[in-house]
PLY file of the C-alpha trace (Angstrom):
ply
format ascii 1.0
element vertex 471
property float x
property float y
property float z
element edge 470
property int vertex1
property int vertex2
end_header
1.46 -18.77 -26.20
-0.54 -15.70 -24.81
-3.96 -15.92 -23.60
-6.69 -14.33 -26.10
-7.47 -10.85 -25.44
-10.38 -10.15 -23.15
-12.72 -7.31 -24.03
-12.71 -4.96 -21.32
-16.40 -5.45 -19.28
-19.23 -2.82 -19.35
-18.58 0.11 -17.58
-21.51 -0.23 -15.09
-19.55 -3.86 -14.37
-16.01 -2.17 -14.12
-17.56 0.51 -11.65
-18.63 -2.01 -9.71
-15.06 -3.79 -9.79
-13.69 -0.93 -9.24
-16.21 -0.23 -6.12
-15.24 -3.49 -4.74
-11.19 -2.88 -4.40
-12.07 0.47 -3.14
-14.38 -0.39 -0.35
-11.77 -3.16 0.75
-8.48 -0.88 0.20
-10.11 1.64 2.56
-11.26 -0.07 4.88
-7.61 -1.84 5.50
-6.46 1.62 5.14
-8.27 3.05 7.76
-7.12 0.02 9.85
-3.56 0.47 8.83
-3.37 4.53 9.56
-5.55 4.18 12.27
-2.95 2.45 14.26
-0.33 4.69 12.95
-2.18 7.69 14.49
-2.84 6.66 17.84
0.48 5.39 17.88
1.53 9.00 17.88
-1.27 10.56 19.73
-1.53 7.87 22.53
-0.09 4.55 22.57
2.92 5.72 24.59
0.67 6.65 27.52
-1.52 3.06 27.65
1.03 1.03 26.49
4.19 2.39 27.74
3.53 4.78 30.38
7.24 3.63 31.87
8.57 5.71 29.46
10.16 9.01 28.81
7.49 10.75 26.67
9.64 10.73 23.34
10.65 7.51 24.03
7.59 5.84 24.91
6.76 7.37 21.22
9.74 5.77 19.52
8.27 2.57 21.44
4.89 2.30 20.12
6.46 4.01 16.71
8.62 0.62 17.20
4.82 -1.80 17.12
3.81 0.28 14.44
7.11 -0.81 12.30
6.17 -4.75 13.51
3.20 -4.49 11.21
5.48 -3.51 7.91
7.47 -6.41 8.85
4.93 -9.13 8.36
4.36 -7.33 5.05
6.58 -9.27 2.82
5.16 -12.54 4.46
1.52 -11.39 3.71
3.01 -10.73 0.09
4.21 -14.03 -0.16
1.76 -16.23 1.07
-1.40 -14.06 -0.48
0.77 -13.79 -3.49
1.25 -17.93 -4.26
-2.39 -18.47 -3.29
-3.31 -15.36 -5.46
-1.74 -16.33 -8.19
-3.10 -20.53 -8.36
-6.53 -19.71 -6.49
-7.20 -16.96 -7.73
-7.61 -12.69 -6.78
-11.18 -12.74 -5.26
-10.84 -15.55 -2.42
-7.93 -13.82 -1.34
-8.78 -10.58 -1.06
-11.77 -11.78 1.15
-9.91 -13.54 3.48
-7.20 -10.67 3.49
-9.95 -8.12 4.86
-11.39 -10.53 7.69
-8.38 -11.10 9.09
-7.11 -6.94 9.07
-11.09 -6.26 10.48
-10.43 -8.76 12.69
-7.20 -7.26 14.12
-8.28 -3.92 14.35
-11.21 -4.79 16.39
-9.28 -7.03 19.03
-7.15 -3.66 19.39
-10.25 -1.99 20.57
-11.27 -4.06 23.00
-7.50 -4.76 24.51
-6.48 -4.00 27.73
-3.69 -1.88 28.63
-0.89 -1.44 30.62
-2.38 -0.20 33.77
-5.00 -3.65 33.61
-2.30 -6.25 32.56
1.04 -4.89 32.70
3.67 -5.82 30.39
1.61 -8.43 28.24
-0.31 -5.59 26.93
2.01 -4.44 24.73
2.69 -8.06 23.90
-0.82 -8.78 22.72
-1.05 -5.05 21.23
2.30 -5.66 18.71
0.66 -9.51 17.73
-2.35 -8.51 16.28
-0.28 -5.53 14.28
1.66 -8.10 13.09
-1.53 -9.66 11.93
-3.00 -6.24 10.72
0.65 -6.11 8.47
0.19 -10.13 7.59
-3.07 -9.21 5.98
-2.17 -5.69 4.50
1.34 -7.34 2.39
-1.43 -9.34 0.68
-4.46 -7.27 0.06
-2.80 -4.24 -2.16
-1.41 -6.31 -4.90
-4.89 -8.44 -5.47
-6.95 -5.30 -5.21
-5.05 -3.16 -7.77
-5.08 -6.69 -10.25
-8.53 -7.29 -9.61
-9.01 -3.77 -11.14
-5.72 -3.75 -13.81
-7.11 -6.89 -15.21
-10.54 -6.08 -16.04
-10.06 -3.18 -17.57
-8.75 -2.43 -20.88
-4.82 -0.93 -21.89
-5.88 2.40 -22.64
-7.38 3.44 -19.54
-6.06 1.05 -17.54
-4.02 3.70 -15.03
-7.07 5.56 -14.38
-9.20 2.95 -13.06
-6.23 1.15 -11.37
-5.56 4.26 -9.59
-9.30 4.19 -7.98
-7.69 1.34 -5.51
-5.19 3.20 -4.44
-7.34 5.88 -3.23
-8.13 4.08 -0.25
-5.08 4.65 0.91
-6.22 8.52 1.76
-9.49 7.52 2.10
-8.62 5.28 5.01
-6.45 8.05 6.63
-9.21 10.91 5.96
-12.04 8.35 7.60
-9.13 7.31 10.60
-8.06 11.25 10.87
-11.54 12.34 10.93
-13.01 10.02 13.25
-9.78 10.64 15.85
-10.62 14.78 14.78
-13.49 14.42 16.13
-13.44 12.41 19.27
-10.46 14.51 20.27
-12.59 17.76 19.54
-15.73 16.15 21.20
-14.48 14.37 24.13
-11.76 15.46 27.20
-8.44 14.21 26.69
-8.53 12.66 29.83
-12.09 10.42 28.22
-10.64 10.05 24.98
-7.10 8.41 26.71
-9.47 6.58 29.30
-11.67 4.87 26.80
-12.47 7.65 23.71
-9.46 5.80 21.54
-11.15 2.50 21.10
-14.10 3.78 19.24
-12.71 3.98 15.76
-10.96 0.84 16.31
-14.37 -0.72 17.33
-15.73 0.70 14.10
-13.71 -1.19 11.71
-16.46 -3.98 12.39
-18.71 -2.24 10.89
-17.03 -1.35 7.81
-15.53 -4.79 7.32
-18.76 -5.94 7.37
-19.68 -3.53 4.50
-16.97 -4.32 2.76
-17.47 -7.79 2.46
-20.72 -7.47 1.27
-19.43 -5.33 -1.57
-16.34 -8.20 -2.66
-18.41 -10.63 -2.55
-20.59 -9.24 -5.90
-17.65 -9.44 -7.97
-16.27 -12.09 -10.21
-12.53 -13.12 -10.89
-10.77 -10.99 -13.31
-11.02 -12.92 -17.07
-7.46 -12.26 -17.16
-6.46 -14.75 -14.64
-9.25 -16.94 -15.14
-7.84 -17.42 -19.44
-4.73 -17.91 -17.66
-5.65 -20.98 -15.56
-7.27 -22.50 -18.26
-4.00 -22.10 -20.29
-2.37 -23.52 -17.35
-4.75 -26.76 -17.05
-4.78 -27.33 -20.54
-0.64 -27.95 -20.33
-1.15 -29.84 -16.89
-4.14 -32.31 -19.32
-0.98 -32.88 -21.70
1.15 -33.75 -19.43
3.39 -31.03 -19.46
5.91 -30.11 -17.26
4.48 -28.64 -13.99
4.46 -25.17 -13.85
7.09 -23.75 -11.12
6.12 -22.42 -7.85
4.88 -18.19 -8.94
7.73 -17.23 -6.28
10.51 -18.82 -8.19
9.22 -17.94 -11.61
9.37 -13.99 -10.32
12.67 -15.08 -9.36
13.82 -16.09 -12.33
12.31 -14.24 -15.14
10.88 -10.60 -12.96
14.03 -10.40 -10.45
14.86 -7.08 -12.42
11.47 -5.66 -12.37
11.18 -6.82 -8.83
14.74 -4.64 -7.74
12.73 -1.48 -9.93
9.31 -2.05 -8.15
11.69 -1.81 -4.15
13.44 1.17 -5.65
10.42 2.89 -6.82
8.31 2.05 -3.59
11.15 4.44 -1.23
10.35 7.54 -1.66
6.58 6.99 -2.05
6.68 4.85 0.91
9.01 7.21 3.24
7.40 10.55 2.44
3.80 9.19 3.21
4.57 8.21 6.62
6.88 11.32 7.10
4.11 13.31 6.02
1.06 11.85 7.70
2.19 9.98 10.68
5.36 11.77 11.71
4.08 15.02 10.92
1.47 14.23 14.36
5.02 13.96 16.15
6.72 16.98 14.58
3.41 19.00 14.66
2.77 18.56 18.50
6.43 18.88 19.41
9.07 21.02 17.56
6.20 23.19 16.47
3.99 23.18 19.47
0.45 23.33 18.00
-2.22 20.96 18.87
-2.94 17.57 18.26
-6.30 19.14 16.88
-4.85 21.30 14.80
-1.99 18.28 13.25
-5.42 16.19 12.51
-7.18 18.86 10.82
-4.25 19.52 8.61
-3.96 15.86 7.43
-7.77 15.31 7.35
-7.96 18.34 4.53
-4.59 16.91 2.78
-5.83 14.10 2.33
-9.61 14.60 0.99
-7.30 16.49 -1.91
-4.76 13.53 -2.18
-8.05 11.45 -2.65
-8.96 13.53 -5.68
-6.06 14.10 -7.38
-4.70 10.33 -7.73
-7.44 9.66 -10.56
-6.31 12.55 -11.97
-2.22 11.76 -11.90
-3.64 7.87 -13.13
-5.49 9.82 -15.99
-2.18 11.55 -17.20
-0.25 8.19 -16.95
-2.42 7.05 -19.48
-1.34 10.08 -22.16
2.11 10.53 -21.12
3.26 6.80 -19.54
3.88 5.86 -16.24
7.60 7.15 -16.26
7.17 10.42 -16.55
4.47 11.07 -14.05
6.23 8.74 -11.43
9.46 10.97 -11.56
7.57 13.99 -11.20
6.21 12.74 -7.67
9.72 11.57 -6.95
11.76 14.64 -7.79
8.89 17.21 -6.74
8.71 15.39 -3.29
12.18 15.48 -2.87
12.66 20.07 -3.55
9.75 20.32 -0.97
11.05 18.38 2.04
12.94 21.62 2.89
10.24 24.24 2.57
7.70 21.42 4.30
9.17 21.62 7.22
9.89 25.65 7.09
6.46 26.28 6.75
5.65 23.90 9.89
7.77 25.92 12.03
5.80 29.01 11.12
3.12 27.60 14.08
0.41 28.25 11.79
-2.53 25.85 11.25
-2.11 27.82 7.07
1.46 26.78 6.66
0.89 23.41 8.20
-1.92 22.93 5.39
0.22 23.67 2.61
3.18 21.65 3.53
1.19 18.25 4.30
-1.08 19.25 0.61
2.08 19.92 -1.52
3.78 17.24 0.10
0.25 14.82 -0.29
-0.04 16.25 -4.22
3.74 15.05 -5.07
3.08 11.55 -3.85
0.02 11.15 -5.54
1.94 11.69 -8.75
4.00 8.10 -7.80
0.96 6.11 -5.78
-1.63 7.07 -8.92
0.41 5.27 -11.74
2.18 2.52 -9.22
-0.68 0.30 -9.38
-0.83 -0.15 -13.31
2.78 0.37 -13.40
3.72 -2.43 -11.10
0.74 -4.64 -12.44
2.11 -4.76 -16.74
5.63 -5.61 -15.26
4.39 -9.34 -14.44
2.94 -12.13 -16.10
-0.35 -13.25 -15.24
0.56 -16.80 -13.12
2.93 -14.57 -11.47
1.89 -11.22 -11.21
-0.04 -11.73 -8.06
3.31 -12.83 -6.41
5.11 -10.06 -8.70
3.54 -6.72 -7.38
3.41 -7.72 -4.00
7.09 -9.04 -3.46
8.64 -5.64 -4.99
5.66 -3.41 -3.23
5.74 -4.97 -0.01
9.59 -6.15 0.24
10.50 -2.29 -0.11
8.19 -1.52 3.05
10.11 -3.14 5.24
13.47 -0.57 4.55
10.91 2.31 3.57
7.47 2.93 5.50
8.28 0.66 8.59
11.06 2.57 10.24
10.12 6.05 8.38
8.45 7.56 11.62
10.94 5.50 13.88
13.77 7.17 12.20
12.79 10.24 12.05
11.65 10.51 15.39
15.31 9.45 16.44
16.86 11.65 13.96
14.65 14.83 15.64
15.82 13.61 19.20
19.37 13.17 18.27
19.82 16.43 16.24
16.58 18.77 17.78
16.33 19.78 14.05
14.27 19.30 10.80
17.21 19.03 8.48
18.49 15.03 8.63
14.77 14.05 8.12
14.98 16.42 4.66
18.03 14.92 4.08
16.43 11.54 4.62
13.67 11.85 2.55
15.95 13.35 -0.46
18.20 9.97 -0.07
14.95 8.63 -0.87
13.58 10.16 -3.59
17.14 10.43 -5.47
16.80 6.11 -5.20
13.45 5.94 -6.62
14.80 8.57 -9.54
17.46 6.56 -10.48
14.90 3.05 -10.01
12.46 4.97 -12.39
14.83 5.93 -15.30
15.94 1.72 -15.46
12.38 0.93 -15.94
10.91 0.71 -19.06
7.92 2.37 -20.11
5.00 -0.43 -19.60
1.71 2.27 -20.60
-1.05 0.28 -23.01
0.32 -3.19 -22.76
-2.29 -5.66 -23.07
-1.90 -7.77 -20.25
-3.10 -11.03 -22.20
-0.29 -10.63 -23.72
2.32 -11.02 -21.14
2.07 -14.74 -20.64
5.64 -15.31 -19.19
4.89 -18.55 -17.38
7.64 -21.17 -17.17
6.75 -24.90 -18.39
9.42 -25.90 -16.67
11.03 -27.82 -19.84
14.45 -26.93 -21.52
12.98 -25.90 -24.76
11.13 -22.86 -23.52
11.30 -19.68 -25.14
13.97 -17.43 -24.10
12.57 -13.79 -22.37
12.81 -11.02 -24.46
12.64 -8.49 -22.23
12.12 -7.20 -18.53
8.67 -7.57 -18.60
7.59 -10.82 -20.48
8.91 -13.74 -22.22
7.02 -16.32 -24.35
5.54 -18.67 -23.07
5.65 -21.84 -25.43
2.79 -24.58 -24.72
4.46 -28.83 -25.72
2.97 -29.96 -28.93
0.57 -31.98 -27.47
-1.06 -28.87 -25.68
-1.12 -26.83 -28.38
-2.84 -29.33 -30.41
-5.33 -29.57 -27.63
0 1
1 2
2 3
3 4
4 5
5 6
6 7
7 8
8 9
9 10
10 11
11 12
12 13
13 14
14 15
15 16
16 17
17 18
18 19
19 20
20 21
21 22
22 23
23 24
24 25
25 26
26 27
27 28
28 29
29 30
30 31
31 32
32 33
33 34
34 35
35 36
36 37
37 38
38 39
39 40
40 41
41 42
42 43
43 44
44 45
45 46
46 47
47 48
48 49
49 50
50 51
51 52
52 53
53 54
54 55
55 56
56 57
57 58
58 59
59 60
60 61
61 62
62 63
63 64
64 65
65 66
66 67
67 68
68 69
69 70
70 71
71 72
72 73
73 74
74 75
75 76
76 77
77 78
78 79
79 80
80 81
81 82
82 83
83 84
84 85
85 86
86 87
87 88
88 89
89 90
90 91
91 92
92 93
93 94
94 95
95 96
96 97
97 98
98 99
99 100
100 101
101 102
102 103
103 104
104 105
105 106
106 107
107 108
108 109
109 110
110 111
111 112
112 113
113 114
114 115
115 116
116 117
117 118
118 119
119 120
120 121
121 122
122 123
123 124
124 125
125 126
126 127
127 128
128 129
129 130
130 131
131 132
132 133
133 134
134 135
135 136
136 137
137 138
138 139
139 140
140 141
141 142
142 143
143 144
144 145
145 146
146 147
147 148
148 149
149 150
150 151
151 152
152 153
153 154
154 155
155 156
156 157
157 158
158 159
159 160
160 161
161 162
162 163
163 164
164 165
165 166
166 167
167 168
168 169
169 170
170 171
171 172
172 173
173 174
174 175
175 176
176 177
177 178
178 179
179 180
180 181
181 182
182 183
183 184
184 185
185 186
186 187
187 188
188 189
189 190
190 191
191 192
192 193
193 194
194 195
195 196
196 197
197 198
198 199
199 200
200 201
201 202
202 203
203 204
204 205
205 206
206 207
207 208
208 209
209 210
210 211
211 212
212 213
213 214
214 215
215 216
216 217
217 218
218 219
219 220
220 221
221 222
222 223
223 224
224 225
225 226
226 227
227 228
228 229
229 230
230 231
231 232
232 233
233 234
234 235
235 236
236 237
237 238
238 239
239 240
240 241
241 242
242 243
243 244
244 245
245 246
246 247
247 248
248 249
249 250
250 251
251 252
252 253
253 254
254 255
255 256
256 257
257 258
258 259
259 260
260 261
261 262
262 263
263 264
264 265
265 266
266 267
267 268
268 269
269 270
270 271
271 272
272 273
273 274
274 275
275 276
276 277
277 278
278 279
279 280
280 281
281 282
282 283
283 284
284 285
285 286
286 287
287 288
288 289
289 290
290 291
291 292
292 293
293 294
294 295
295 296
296 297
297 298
298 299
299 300
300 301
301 302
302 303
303 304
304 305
305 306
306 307
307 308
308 309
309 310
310 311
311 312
312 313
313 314
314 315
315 316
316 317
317 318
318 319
319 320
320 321
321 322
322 323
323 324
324 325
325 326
326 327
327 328
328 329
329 330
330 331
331 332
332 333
333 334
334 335
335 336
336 337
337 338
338 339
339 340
340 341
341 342
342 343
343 344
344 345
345 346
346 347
347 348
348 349
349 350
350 351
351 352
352 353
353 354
354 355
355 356
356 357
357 358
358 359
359 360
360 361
361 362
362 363
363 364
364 365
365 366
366 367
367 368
368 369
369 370
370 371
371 372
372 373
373 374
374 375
375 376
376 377
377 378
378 379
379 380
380 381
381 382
382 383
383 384
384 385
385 386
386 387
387 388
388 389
389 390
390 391
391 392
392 393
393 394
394 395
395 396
396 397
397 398
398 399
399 400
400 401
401 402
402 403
403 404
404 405
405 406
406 407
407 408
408 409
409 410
410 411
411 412
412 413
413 414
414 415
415 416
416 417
417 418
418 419
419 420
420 421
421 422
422 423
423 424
424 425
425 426
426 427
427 428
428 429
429 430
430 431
431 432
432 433
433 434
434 435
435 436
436 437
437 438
438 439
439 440
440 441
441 442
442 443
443 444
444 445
445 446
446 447
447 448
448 449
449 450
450 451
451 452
452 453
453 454
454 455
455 456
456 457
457 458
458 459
459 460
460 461
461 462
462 463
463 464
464 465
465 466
466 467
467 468
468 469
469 470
């Protein structure tokens, strides 16, 4: 039996919903990146000074892959707590702990103070930075999918994922600056710990903001389904992990497929590109940071825009034109970076920024109507952060190894096409999910024999005892 439809809540309360996942998303953005960038800029010099230069990047590239690996863990445990306690508590402990990190980076020692156990302590707390990231994207982008209504529903979803460039334009900015402002020899010395320092600050802000906001009415009609069957003695309802398992394992397998070339490209783009910039092309790290601070204030303002078309056209179609588009300009991205010019370097991190926005805008309402609502917590985050672990962890390993094997652009291309062509062909065995009422898709399992068989991919019924129904 499907919950009753919600009405969607006022728009000065879905603002302020929608306020509340962005604040948070950013701010473990801006964590997230922020790592990611110093890993390139300089990591390999505190933490691995031992090192050939290239390989003391493919070293702390290596700690910045450790994080995407305690992804699917985050995912998991966030997810089953998600999905029986609820969106809100979750997401609040999710952004203390990634604050938390982030600001015991900035006040670690390195190499030259403690030796070897510096790099130690520095990959622990990513792995709690990645712990705490697998589990705060899935109940930000529900917290937002299930208070508003179907027919909007990929424009204000897409507001979450905006944090993602909002996090890199406030953790490219602030490292644009310091490196414009300060000596390298400063900013190596002590300069880098500021913006790490900083995330107290905006945790703190953040916090303040989550805190205002309720549970979504979505979840909360679905736990009161869910106690009314446990009242009638009903069969116990099966942990959310197995019930994604058993009745979302195909919309899991499209959610992996459809996170690659979103996943790869953005860390190709904006963390490699620091690499590639500095290296093969041999312009400055000021110049790389400008050139993704500028891409990304546009990726920023475009994903409402590609969530916005979702909603007219479905999710499908918009998805594949980030997939295919980011795919044809992999070639001419990295032509146009070997042209040394701080103009061509713009225009290949923009293009390449626009195309992804196209499959991050829609991803967030498109992953969120594939799962029930006991299970959709546990359903978004498995396929999301499962996928990161093949996809966005080893991106910037990989193709930092592929650059020092081959001294050429082309295998990373040809990487990032391999890529796209999987999400393509994950896209076109999805099935178009746009202006499903998520009240609707009540697929949880009773646990008896006489359930309802699924229908489909993306719900089955979800048949109350007698005695519960009565109720």
């Amino acid at each position: 039996m499907a919950a009753p439809a919600t009405a969607p809540p006022p728009p000065s309360n879905l603002r302020r919903i929608v306020a509340a996942s962005l604040v948070g998303t950013t701010v473990e953005w801006y964590d997230f990146f922020l790592y990611g960038s110093a890993a390139a800029l300089v990591f390999n010099k505190l933490f691995f000074p031992d090192s050939d230069p290239l390989v003391g990047t493919l070293l702390s590239f290596l700690t910045y892959a450790v994080g995407f690996a305690a992804r699917p863990l985050g995912a998991l445990v966030f997810g089953h707590y998600g999905d029986r306690l609820g969106r809100k508590k979750l997401l609040v402990l999710s952004l203390l702990m990634m604050g938390g990190a982030t600001f015991a980076i900035g006040l670690l020692p390195t190499h030259a103070t403690i030796g070897s156990a510096a790099p130690v302590l520095l990959t622990v707390l990513r792995l709690v930075q990645g712990f705490a990231l697998g589990g705060e994207w899935g109940g930000a982008v529900l917290l937002v999918s299930e208070h508003g209504d179907a027919k909007r529903r990929g424009f204000w979803a897409s507001w979450p994922q905006t944090g993602a460039p909002a996090g890199q334009l406030l953790a490219t900015g602030v490292l644009s600056a310091l490196t414009a402002l300060m000596s390298e020899s400063s900013f190596e010395a002590w300069g880098w710990r500021i913006p790490f320092l900083l995330s107290g600050v905006l945790v703190i802000l953040g916090l303040w903001i989550r805190l205002s906001v309720d549970e979504s009415p979505v979840f909360k009609a679905a736990l009161a389904q869910a106690e009314l069957r446990k009242s009638a003695s009903a069969p116990a309802e099966k942990m959310p992990l197995v019930a994604v398992l058993r009745h979302h394992w195909r919309d899991v397998l499209i959610a992996m497929g459809a996170r690659m070339a979103e996943n790869i490209s953005y860390y190709v783009i904006t963390a490699f590109i620091l690499v590639y910039a500095t290296t093969a092309a041999d312009l400055s790290k000021q110049t790389a940071l400008n050139a993704v601070l500028v891409a990304s204030a546009v990726h920023f303002a475009v994903i409402p825009l590609w969530g916005a078309l979702s909603d007219r056209v479905g999710r499908r179609p918009v998805y594949l034109v980030g997939a295919i588009g980011v795919g044809l300009w992999m070639f001419p991205f990295f032509a146009l970076i070997d042209n040394q010019s701080f103009g061509s370097l713009l225009l290949a991190v923009t293009v390449g920024l626009i195309f992804h926005g196209a499959m991050y805008a829609p991803q967030a309402a498109f992953f969120s109507e594939m799962f029930a609502t006991r299970m959709r917590y546990s359903g978004a985050s498995i396929g999301a952060q499962f996928s990161s672990v093949a996809a966005g962890a080893p991106a910037p390993l990989i193709a930092t190894a592929l650059l020092a094997d081959f001294g050429t652009s082309t295998p990373i291309s040809l990487y990032v096409i391999a890529a796209a062509l999987i999400t393509v062909v994950a896209i076109l065995c999805a099935k178009e999910t746009r202006n499903r009422d998520l009240s609707d898709i009540e697929a949880g399992d009773p646990g008896d024999a006489g359930e309802t068989p699924r229908t489909d991919s993306v719900g089955a019924q979800d048949e109350l005892p007698a005695e519960a129904r009565k109720a």
